[in-house]
PyMOL commands that place a pseudoatom at each C-alpha (Angstrom):
pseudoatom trace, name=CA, resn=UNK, resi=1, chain=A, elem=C, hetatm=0, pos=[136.600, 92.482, 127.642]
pseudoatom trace, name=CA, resn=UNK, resi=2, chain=A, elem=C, hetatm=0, pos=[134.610, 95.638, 127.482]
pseudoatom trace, name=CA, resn=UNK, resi=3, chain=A, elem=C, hetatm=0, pos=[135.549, 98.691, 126.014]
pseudoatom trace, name=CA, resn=UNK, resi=4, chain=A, elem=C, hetatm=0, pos=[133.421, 100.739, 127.884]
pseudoatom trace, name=CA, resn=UNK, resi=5, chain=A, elem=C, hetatm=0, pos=[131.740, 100.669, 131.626]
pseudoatom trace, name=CA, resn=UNK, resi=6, chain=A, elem=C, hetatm=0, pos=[129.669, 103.826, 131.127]
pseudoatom trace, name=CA, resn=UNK, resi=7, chain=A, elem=C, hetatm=0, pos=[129.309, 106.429, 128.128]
pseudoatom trace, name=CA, resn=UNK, resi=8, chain=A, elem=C, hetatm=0, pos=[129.686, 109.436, 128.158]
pseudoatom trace, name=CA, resn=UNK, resi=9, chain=A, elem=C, hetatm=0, pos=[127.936, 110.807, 125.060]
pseudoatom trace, name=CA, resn=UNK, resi=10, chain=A, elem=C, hetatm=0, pos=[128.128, 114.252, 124.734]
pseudoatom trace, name=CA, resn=UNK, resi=11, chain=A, elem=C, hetatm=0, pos=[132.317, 113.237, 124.700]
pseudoatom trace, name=CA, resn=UNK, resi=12, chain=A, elem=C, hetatm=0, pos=[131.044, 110.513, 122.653]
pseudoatom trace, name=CA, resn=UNK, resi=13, chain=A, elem=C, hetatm=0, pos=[128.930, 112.889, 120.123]
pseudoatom trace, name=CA, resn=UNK, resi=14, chain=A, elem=C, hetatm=0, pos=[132.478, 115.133, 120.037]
pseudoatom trace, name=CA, resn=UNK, resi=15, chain=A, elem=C, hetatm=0, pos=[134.669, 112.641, 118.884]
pseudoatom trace, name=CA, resn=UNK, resi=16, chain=A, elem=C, hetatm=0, pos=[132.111, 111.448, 116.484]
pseudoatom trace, name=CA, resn=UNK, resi=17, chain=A, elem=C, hetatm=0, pos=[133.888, 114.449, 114.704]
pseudoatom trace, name=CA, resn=UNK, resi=18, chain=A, elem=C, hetatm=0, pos=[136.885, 113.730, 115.217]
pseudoatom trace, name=CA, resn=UNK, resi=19, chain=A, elem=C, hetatm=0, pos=[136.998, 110.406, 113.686]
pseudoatom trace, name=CA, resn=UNK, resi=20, chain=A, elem=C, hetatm=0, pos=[137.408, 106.522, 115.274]
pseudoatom trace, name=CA, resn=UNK, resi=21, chain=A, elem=C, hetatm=0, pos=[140.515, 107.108, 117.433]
pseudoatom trace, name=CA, resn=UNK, resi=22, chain=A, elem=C, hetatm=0, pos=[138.598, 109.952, 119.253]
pseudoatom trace, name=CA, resn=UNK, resi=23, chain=A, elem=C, hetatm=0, pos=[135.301, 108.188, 119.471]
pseudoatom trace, name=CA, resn=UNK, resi=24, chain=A, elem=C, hetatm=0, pos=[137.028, 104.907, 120.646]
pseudoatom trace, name=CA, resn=UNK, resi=25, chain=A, elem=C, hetatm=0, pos=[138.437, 107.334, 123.510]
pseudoatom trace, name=CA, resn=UNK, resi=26, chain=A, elem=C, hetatm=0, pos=[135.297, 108.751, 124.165]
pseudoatom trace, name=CA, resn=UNK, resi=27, chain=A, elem=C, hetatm=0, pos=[133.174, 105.464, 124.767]
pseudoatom trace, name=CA, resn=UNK, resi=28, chain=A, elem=C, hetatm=0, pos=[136.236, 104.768, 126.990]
pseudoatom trace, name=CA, resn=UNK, resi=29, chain=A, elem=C, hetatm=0, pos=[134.937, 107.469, 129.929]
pseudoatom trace, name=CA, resn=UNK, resi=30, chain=A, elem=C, hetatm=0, pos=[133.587, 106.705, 132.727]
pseudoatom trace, name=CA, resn=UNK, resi=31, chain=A, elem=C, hetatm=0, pos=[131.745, 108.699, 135.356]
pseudoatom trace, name=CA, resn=UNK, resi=32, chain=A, elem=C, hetatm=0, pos=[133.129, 109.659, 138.557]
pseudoatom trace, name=CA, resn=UNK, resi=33, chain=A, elem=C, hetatm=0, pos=[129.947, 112.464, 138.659]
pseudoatom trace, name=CA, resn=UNK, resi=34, chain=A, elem=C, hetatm=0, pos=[127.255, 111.591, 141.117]
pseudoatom trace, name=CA, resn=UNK, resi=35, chain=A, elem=C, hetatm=0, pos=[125.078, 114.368, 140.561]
pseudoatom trace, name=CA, resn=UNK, resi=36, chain=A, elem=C, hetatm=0, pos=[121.834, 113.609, 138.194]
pseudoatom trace, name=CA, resn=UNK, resi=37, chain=A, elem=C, hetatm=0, pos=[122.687, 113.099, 134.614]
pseudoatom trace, name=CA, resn=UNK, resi=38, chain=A, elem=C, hetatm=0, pos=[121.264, 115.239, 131.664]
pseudoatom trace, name=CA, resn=UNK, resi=39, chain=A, elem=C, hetatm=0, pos=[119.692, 112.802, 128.720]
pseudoatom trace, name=CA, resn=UNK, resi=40, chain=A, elem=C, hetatm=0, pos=[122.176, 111.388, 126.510]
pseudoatom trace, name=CA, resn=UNK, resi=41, chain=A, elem=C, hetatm=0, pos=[120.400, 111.313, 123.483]
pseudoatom trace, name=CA, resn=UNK, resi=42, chain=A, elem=C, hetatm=0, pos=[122.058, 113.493, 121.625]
pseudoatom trace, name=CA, resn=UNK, resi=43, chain=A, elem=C, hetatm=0, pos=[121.077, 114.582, 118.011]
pseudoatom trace, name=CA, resn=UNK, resi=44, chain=A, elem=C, hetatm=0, pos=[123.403, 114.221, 115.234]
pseudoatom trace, name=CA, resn=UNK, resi=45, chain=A, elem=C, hetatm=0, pos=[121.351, 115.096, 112.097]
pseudoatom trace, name=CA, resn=UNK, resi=46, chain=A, elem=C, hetatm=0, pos=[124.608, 116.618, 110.149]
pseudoatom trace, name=CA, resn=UNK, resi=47, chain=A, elem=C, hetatm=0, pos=[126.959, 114.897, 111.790]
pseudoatom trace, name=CA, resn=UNK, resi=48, chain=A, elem=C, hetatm=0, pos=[126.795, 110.912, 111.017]
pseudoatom trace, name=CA, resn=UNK, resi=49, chain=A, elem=C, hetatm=0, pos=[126.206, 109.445, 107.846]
pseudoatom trace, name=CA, resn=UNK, resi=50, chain=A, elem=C, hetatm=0, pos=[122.962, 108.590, 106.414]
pseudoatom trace, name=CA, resn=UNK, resi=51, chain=A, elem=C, hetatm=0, pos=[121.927, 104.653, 107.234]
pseudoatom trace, name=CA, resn=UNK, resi=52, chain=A, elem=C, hetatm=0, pos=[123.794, 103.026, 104.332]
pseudoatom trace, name=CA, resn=UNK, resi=53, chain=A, elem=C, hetatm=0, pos=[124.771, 99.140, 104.678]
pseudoatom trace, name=CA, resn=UNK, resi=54, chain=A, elem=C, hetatm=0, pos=[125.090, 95.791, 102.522]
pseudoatom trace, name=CA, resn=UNK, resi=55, chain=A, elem=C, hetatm=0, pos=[124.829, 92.810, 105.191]
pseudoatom trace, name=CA, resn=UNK, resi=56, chain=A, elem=C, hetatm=0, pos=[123.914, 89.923, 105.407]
pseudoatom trace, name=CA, resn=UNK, resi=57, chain=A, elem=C, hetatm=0, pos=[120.580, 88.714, 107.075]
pseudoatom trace, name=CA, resn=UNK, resi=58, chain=A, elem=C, hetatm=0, pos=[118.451, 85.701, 108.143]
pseudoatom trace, name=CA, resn=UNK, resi=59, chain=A, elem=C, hetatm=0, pos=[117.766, 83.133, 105.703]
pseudoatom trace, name=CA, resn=UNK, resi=60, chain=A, elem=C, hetatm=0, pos=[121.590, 84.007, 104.256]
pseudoatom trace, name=CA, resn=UNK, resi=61, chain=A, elem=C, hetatm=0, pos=[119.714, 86.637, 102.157]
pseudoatom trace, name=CA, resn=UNK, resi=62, chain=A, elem=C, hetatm=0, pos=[121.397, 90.137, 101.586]
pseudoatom trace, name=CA, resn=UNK, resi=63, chain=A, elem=C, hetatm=0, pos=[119.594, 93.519, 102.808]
pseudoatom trace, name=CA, resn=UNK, resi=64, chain=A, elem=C, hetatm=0, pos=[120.551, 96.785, 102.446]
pseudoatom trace, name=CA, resn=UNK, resi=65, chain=A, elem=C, hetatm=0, pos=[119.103, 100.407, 103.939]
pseudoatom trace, name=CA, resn=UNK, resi=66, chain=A, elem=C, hetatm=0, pos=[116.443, 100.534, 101.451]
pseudoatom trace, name=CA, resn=UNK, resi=67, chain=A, elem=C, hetatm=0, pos=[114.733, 97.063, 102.896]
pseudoatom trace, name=CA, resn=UNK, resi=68, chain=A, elem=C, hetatm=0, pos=[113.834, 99.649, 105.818]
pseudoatom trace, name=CA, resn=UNK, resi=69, chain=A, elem=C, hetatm=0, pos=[113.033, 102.605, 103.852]
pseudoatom trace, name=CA, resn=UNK, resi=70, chain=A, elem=C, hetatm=0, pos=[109.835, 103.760, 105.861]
pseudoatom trace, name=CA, resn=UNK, resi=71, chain=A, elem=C, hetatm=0, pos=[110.717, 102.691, 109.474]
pseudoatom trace, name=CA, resn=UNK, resi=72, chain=A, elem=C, hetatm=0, pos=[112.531, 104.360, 112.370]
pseudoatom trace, name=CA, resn=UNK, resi=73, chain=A, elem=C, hetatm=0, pos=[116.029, 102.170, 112.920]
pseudoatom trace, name=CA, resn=UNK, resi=74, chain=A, elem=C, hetatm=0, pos=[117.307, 101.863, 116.490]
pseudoatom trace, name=CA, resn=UNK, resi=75, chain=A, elem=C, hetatm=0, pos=[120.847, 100.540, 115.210]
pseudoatom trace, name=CA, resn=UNK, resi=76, chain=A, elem=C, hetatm=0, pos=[123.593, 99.119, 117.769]
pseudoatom trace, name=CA, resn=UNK, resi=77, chain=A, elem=C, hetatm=0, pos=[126.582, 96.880, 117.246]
pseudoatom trace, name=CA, resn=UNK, resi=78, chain=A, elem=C, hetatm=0, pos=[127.606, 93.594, 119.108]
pseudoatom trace, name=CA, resn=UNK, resi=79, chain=A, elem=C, hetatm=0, pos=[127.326, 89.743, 119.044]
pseudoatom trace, name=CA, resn=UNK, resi=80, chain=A, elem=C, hetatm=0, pos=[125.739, 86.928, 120.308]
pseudoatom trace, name=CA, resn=UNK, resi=81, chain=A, elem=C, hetatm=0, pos=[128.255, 86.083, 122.787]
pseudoatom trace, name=CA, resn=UNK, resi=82, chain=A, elem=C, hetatm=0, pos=[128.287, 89.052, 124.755]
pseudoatom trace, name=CA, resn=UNK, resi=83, chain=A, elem=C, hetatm=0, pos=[128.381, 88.424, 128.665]
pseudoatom trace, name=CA, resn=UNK, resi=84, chain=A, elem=C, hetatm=0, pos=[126.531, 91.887, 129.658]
pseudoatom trace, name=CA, resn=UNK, resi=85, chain=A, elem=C, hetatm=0, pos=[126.298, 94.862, 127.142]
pseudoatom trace, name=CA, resn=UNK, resi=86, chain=A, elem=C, hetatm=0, pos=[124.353, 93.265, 124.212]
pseudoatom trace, name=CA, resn=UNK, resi=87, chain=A, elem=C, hetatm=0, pos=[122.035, 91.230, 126.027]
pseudoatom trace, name=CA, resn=UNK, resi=88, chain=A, elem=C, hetatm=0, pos=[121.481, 94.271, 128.204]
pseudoatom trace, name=CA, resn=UNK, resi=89, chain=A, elem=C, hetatm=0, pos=[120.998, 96.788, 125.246]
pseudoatom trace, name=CA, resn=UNK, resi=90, chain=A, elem=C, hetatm=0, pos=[118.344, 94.401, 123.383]
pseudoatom trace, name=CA, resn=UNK, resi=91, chain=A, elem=C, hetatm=0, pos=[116.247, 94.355, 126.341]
pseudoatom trace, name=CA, resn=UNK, resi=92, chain=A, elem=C, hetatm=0, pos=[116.114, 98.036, 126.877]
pseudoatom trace, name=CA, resn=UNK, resi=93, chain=A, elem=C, hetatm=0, pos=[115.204, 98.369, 123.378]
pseudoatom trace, name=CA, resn=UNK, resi=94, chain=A, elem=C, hetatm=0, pos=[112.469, 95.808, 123.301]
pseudoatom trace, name=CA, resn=UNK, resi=95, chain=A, elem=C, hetatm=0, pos=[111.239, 97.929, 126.212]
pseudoatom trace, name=CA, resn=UNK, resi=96, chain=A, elem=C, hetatm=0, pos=[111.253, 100.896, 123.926]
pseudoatom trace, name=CA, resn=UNK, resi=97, chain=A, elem=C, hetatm=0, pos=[109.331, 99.032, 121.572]
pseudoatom trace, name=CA, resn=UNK, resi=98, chain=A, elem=C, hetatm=0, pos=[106.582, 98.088, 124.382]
pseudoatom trace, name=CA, resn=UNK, resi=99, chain=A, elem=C, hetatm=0, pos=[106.435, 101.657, 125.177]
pseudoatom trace, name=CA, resn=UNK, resi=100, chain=A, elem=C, hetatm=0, pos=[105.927, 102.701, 121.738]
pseudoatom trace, name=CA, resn=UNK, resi=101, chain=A, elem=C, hetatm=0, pos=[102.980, 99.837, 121.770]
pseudoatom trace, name=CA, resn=UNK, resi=102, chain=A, elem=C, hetatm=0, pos=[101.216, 100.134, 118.246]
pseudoatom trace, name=CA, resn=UNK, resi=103, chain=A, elem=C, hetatm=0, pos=[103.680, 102.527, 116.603]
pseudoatom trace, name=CA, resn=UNK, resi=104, chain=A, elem=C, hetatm=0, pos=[106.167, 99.916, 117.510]
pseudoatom trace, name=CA, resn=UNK, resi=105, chain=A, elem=C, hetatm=0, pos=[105.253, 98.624, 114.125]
pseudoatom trace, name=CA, resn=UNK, resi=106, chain=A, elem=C, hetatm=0, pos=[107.181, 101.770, 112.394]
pseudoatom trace, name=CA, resn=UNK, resi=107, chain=A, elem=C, hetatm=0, pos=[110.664, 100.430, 113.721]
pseudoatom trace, name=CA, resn=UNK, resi=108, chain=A, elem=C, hetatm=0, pos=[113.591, 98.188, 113.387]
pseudoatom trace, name=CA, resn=UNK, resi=109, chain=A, elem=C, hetatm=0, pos=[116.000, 97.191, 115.812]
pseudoatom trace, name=CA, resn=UNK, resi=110, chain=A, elem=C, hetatm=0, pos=[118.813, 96.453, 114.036]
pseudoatom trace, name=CA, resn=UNK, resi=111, chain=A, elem=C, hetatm=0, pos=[121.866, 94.272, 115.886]
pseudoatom trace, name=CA, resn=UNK, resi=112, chain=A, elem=C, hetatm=0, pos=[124.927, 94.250, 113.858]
pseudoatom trace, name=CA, resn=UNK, resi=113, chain=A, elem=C, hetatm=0, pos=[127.466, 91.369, 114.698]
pseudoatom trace, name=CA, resn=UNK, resi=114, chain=A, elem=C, hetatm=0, pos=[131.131, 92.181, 114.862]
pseudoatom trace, name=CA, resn=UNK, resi=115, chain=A, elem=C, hetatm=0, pos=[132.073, 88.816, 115.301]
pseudoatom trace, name=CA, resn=UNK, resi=116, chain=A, elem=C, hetatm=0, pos=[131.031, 87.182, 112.020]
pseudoatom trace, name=CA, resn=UNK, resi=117, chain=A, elem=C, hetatm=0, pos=[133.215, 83.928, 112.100]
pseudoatom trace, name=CA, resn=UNK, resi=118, chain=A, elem=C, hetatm=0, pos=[130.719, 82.802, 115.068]
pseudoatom trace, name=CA, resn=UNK, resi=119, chain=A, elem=C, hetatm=0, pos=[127.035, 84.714, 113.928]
pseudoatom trace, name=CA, resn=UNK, resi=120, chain=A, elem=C, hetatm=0, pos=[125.903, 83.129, 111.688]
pseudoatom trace, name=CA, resn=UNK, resi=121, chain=A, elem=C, hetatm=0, pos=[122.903, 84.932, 110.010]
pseudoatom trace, name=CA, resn=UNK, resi=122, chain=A, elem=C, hetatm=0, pos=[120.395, 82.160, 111.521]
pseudoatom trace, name=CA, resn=UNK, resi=123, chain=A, elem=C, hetatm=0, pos=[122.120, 82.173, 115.218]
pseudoatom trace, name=CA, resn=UNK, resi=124, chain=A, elem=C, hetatm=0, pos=[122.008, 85.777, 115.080]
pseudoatom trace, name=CA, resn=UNK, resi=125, chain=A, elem=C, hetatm=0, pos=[118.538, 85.911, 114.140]
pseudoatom trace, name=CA, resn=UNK, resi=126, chain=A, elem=C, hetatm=0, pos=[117.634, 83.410, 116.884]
pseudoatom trace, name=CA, resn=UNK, resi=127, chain=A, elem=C, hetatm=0, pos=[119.453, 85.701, 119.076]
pseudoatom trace, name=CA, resn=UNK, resi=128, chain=A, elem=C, hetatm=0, pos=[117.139, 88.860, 118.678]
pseudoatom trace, name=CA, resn=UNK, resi=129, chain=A, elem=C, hetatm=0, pos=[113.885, 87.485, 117.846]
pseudoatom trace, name=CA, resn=UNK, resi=130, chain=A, elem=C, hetatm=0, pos=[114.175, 86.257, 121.739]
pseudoatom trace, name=CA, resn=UNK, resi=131, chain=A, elem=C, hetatm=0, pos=[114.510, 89.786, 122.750]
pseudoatom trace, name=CA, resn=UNK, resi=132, chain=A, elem=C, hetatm=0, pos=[112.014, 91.291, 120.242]
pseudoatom trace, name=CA, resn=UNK, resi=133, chain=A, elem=C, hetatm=0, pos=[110.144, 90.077, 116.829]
pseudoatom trace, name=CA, resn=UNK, resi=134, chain=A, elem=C, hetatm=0, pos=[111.075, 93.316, 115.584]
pseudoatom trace, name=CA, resn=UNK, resi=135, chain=A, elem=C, hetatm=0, pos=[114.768, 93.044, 115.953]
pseudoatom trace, name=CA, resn=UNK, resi=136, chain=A, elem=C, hetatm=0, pos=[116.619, 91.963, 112.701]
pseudoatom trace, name=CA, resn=UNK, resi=137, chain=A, elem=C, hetatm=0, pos=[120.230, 90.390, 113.185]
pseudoatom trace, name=CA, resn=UNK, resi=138, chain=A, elem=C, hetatm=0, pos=[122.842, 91.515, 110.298]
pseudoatom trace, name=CA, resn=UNK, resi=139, chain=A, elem=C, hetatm=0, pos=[126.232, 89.767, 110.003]
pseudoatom trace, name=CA, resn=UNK, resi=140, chain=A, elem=C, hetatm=0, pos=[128.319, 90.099, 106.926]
pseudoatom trace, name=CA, resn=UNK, resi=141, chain=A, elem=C, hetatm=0, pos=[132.156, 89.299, 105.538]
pseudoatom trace, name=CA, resn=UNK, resi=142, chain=A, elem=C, hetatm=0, pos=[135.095, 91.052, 107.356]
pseudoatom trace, name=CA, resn=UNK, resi=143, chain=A, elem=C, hetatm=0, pos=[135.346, 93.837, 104.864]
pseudoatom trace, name=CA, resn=UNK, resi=144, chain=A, elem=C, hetatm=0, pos=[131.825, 94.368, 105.316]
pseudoatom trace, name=CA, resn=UNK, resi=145, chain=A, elem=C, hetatm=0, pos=[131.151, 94.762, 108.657]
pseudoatom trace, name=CA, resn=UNK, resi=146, chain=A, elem=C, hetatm=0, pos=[134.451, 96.690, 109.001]
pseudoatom trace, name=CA, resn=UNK, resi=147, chain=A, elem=C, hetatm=0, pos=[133.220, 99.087, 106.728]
pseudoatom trace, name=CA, resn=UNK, resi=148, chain=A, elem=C, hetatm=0, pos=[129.689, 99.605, 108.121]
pseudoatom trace, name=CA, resn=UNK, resi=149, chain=A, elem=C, hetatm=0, pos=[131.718, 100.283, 111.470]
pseudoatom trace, name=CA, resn=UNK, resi=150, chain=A, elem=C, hetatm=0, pos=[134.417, 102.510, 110.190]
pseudoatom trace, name=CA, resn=UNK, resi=151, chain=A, elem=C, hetatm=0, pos=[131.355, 104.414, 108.417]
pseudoatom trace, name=CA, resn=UNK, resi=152, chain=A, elem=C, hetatm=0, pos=[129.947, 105.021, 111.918]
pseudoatom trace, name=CA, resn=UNK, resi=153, chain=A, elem=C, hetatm=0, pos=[133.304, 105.504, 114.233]
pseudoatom trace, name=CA, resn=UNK, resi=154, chain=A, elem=C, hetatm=0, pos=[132.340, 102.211, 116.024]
pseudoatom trace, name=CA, resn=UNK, resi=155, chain=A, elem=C, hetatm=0, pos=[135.901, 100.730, 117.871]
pseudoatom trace, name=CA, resn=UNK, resi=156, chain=A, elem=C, hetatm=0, pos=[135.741, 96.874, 117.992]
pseudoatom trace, name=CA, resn=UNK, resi=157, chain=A, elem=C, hetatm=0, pos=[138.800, 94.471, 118.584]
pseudoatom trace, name=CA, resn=UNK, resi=158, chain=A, elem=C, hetatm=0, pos=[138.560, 90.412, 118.512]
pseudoatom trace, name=CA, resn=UNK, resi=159, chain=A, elem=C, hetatm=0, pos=[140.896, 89.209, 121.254]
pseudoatom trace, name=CA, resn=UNK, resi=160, chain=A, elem=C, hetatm=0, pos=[143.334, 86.489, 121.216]
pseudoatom trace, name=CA, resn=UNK, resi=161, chain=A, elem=C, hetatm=0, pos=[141.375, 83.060, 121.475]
pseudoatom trace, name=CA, resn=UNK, resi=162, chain=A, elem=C, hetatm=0, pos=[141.964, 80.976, 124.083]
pseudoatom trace, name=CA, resn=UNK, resi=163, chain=A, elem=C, hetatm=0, pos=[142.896, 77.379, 125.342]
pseudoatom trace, name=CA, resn=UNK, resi=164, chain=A, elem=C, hetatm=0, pos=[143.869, 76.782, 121.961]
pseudoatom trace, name=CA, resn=UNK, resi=165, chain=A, elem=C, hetatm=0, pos=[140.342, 76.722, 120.859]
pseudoatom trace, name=CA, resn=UNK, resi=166, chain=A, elem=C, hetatm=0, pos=[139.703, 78.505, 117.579]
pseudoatom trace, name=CA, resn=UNK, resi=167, chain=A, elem=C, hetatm=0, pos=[136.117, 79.485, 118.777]
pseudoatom trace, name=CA, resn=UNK, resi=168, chain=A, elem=C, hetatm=0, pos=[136.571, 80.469, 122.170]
pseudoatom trace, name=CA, resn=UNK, resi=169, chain=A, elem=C, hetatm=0, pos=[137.256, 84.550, 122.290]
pseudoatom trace, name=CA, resn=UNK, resi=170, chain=A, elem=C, hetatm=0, pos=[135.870, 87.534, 123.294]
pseudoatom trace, name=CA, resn=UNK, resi=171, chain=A, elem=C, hetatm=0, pos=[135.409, 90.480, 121.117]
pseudoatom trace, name=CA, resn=UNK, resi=172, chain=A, elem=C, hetatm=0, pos=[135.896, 94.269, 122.857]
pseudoatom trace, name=CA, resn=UNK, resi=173, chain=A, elem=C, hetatm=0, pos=[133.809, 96.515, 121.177]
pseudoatom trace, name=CA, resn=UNK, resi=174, chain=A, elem=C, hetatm=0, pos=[132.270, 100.405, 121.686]
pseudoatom trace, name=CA, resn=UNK, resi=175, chain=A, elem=C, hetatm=0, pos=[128.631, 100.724, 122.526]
pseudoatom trace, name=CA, resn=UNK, resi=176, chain=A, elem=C, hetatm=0, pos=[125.784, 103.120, 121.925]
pseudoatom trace, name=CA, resn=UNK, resi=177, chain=A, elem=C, hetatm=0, pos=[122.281, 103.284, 119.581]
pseudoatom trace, name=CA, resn=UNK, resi=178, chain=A, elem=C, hetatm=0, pos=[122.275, 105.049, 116.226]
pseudoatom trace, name=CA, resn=UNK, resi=179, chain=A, elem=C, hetatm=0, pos=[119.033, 105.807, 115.861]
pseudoatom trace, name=CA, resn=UNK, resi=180, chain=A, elem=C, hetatm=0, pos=[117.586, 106.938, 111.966]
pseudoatom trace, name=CA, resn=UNK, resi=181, chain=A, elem=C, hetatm=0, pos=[114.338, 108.240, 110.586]
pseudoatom trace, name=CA, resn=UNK, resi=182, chain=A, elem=C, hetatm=0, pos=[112.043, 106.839, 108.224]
pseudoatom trace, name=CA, resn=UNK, resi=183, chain=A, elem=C, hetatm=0, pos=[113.824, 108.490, 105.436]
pseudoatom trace, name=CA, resn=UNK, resi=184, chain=A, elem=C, hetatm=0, pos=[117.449, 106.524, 106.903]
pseudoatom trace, name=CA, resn=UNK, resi=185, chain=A, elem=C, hetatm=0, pos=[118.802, 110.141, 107.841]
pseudoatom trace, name=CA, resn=UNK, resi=186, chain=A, elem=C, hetatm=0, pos=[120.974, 109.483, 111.095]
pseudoatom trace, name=CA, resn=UNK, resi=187, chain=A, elem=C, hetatm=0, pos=[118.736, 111.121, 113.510]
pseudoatom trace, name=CA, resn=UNK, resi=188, chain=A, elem=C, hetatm=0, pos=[119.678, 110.570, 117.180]
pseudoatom trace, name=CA, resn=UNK, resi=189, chain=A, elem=C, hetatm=0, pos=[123.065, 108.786, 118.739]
pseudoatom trace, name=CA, resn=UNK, resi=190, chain=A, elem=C, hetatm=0, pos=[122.220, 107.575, 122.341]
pseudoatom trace, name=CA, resn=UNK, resi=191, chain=A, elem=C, hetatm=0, pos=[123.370, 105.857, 125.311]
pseudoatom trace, name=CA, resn=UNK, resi=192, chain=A, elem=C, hetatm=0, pos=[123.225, 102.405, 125.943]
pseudoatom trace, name=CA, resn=UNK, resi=193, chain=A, elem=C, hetatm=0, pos=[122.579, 103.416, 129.658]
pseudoatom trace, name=CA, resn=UNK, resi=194, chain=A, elem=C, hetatm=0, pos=[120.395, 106.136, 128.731]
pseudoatom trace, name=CA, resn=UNK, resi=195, chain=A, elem=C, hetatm=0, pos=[116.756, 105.058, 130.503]
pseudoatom trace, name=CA, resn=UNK, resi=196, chain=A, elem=C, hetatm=0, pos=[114.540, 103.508, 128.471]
pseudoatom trace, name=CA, resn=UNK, resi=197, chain=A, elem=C, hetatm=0, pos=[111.785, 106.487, 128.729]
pseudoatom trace, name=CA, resn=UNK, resi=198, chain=A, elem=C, hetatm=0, pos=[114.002, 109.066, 127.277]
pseudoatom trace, name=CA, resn=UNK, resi=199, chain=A, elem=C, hetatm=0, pos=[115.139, 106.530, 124.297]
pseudoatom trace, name=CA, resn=UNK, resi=200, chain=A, elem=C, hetatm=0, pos=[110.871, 106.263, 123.347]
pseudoatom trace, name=CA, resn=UNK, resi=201, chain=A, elem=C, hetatm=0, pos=[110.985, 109.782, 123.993]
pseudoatom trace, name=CA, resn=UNK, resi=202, chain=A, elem=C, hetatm=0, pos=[113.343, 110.187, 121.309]
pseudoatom trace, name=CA, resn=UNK, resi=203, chain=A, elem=C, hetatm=0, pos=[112.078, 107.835, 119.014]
pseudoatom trace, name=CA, resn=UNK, resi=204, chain=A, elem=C, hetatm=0, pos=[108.366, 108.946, 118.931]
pseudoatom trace, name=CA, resn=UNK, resi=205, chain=A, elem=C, hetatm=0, pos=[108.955, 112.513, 116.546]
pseudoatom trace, name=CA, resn=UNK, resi=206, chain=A, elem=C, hetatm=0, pos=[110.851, 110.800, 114.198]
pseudoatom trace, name=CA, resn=UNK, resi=207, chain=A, elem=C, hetatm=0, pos=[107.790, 108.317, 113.965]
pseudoatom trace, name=CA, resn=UNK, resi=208, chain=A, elem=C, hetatm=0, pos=[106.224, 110.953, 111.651]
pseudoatom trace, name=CA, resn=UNK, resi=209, chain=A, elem=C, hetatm=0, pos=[108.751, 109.631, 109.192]
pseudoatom trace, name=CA, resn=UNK, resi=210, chain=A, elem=C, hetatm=0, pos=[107.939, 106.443, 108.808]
pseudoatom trace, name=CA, resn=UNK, resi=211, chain=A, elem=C, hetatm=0, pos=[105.048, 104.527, 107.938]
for i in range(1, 211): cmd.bond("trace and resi %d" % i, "trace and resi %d" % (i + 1))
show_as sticks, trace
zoom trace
């Protein structure tokens, strides 16, 4: 199901030049390295969009980039039936968010659904307020969320579904954080596996930002 077992994101930051077939590749890598890792929180300030969206969010209600004008944005893309990587991902981040402790206040986790047949805004809500009451789910049309992903090289496939049952599918899709500053300028672009000390690390000067 998975696109990826382990990113490698300074690949990952290349191809994010390159466009989605090269990113899509680069989320792809694995390691076969055992020697200690450099951080993988790369910066990309120049290199990815601005944070620019029209979703969907709980209550059905529509929010855009400007409802979290002021706030840092941890920003990561999944759904609510993942087996491993999302579930995994929102608990490192609400671990960032512990280690932030009162600044945690300044920012937004923000879990986009590719599958939005199945999230509905009020599941996916549900979904990441039991990870962290600072984590806003965003779901959308097709052509939305399709856009939002194109707009930040983010690979995602929804598989076959099977049994015959219309609901029962998995959805392959590319992992990693985008995180933005205060001001929504695309900041940092991080590792999923990166620990969860080097993602507050990151976070915490772009905290000046925000308010």
């Amino acid at each position: 199901m998975r696109i990826v077992k382990h990113t490698l994101m300074a690949s990952m930051l290349a191809a994010a030049l390159s466009g989605p077939a090269g990113i899509a590749l680069a989320m792809n890598a694995t390691s076969t390295d055992d020697a200690p890792r450099e951080t993988q929180v790369h910066p990309v300030r120049g290199f990815l969009p601005d944070l620019r969206f029209n979703l969907v969010g709980p209550g059905s209600k529509p929010i855009s980039e400007a409802d979290f004008r002021g706030k840092v944005v941890m920003m990561f893309f999944g759904y609510s039936s993942c087996p491993d990587i999302c579930p995994t991902t929102m608990a490192q981040l609400s671990q960032v968010m512990h280690l932030l402790g009162d600044d945690a206040d300044k920012v937004r986790i923000l879990f986009v659904s590719v599958d939005p047949h199945r999230d509905t805004p009020d599941k996916l809500q549900a979904y990441v307020e039991a990870f962290d009451n600072h984590a806003i789910g965003l779901t959308g049309s097709e052509k939305q969320v399709a856009e939002l992903a194109r707009r930040y090289r983010v690979a995602y496939q929804i598989e076959k579904p099977r049994n015959n049952d219309p609901n029962n599918y998995e959805v392959a899709h590319s992992r990693g954080v985008y995180i933005f500053d205060g001001k929504g300028k695309a900041a940092l672009l991080a590792s999923d596996s990166e620990t969860v000390e080097a993602l507050a690390n990151g976070v915490r000067p772009l905290l000046t930002t925000a308010r």
